[in-house]
C-alpha positions as a Markdown table, in Angstrom:
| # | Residue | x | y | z |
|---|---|---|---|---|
| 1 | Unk | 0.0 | 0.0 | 0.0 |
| 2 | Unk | 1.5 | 3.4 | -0.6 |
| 3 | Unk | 1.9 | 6.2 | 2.2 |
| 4 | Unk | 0.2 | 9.4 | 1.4 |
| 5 | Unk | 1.3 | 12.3 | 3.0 |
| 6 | Unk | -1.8 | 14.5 | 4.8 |
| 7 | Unk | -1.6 | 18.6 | 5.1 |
| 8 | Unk | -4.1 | 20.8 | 6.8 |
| 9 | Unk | -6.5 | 22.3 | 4.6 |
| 10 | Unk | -4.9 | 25.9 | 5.4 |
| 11 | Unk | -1.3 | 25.2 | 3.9 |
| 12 | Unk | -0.3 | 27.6 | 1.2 |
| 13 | Unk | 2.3 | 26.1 | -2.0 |
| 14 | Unk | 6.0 | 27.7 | -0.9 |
| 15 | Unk | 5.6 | 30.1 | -4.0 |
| 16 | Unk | 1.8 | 31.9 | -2.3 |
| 17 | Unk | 3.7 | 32.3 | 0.5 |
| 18 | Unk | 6.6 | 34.2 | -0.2 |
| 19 | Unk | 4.7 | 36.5 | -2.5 |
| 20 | Unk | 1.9 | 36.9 | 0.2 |
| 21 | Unk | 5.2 | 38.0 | 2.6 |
| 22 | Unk | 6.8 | 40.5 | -0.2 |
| 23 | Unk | 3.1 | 41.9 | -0.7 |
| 24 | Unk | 3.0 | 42.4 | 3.0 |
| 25 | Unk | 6.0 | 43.6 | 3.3 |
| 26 | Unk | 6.0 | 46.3 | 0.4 |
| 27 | Unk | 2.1 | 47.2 | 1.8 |
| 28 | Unk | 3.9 | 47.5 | 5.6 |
| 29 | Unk | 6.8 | 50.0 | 4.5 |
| 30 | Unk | 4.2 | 52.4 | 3.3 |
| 31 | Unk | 5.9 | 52.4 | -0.4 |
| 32 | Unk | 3.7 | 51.8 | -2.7 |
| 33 | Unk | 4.5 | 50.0 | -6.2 |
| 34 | Unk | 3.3 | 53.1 | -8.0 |
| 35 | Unk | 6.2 | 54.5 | -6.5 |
| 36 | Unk | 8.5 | 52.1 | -7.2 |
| 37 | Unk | 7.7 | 51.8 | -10.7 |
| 38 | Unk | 8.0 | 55.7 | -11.3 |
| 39 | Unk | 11.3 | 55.9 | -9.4 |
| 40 | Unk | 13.0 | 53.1 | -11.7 |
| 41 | Unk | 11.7 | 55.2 | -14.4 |
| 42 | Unk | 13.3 | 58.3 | -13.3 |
| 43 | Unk | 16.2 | 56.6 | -13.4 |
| 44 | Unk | 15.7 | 55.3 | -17.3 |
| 45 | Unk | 15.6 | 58.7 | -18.1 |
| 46 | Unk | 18.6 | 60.2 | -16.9 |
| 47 | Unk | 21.2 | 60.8 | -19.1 |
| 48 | Unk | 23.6 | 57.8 | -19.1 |
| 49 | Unk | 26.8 | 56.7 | -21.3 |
| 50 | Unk | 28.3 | 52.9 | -21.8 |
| 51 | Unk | 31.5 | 51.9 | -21.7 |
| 52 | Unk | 32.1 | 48.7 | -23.3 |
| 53 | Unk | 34.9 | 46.6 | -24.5 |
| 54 | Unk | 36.7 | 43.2 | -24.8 |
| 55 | Unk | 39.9 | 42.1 | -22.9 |
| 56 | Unk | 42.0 | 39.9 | -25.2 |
| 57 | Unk | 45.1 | 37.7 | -23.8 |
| 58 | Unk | 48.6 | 38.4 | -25.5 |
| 59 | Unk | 48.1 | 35.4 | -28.1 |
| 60 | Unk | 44.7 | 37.0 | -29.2 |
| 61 | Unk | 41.9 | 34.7 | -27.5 |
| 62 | Unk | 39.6 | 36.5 | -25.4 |
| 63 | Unk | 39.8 | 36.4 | -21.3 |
| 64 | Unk | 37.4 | 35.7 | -19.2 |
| 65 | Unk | 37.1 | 36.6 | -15.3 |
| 66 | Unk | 39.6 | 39.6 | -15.5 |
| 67 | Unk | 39.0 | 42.1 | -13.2 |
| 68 | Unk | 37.6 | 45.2 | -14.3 |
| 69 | Unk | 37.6 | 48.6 | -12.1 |
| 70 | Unk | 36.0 | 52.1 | -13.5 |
| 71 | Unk | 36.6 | 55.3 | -11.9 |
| 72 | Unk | 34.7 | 58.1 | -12.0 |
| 73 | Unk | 37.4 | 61.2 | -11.1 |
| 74 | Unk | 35.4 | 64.3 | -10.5 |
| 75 | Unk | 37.1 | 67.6 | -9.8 |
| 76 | Unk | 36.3 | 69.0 | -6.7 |
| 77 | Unk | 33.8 | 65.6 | -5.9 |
| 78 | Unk | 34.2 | 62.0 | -4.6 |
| 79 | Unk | 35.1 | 59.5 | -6.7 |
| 80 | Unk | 32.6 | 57.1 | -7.6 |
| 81 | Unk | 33.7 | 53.2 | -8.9 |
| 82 | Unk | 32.4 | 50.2 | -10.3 |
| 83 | Unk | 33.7 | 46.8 | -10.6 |
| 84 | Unk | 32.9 | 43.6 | -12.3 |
| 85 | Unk | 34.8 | 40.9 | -14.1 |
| 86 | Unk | 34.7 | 39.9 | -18.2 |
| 87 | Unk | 32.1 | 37.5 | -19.4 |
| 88 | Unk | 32.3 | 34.0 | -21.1 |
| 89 | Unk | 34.0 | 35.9 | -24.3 |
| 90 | Unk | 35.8 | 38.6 | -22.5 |
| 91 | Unk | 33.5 | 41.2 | -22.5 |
| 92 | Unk | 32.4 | 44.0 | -20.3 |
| 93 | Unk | 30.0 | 47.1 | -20.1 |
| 94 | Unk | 29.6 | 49.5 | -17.9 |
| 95 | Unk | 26.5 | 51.8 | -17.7 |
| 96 | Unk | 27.8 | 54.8 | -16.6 |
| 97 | Unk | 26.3 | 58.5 | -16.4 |
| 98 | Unk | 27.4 | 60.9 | -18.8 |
| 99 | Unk | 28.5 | 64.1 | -17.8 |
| 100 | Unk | 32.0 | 66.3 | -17.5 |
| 101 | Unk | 34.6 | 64.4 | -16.3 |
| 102 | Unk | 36.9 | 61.2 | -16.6 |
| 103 | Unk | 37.0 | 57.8 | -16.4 |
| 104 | Unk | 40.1 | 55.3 | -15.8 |
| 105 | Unk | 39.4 | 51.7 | -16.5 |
| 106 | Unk | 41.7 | 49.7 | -14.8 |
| 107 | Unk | 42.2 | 45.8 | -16.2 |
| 108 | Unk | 44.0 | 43.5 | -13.8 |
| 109 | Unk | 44.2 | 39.5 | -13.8 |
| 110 | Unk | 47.0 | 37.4 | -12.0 |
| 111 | Unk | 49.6 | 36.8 | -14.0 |
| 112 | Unk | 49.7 | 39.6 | -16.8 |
| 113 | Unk | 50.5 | 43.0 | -16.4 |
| 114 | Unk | 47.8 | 45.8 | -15.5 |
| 115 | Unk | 46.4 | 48.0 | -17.9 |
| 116 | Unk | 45.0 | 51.3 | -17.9 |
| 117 | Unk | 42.9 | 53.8 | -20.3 |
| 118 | Unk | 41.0 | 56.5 | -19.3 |
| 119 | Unk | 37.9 | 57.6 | -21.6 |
| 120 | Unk | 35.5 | 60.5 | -21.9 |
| 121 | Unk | 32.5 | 59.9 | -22.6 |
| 122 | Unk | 28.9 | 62.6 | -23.2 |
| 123 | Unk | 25.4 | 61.7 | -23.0 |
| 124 | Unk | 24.0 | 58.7 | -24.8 |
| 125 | Unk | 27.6 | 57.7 | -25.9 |
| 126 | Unk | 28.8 | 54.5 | -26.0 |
| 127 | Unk | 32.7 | 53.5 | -25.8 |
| 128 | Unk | 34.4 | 50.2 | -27.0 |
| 129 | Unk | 37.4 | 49.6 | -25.7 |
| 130 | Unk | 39.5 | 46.4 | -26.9 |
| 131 | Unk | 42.3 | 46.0 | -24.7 |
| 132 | Unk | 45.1 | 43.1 | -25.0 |
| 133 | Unk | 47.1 | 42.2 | -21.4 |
| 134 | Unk | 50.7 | 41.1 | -21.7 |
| 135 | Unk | 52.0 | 38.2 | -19.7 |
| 136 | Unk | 54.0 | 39.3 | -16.4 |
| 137 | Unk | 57.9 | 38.7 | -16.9 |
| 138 | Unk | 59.7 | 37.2 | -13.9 |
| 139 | Unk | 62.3 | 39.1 | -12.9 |
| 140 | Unk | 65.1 | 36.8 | -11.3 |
């Protein structure tokens, strides 16, 4: 004979329960998603550039997992940075916003040497960077 498990008749399926907690909890902070939604969309609209690129290794393949650092150097203002590693196929992007001022990205990956550019970039602009890393010499 097979078992059959038994549940009360007032169990909710995991997935009804976790969005009847994030519905509580978003109608228990007092934000509503009207809110939310115009907020994100304030956002879309501000002026925003892309800096974008591949990281190659010396022989011409691409490189994934390098570490990849911007830096936003304002004049008179705090710097602002983002970070993230290349994809699959070396790749990167950085959604970045546009306005006066510079930014340095920095490559790094164990074993090759670090490499730096630094780009300007205006409203709805989009840079590509391709950028090859050399292999650390030792030095004995």
């Amino acid at each position: 004979m097979r078992k059959t498990k038994r549940t009360s008749g007032n169990v909710l399926p995991l997935k009804w329960a976790c969005a009847a907690v994030l519905a509580g909890a978003l109608l228990g902070s007092g934000v509503a998603p009207e809110a939310v939604a115009a907020e994100k969309k304030a956002k879309a609209d501000e002026p925003f550039g892309v800096i974008a690129g591949t990281v190659f290794r010396e022989t011409g393949f691409s490189f994934a997992g390098v570490e990849i650092v911007v830096v936003w150097e304002l004049v008179g203002k705090k710097k602002k940075e983002w970070k993230g590693r290349s994809d699959a196929r070396g790749e990167f992007a950085f959604r970045v916003p546009a306005g006066a001022g510079r930014y340095t990205v920095r490559v790094k990956a164990e074993g090759h040497a670090p490499e730096e550019r630094v780009v300007e970039i205006g409203i709805d602009e989009r840079r590509e960077l391709s950028i090859r890393l050399q292999t650390e010499t030792v030095k004995k």
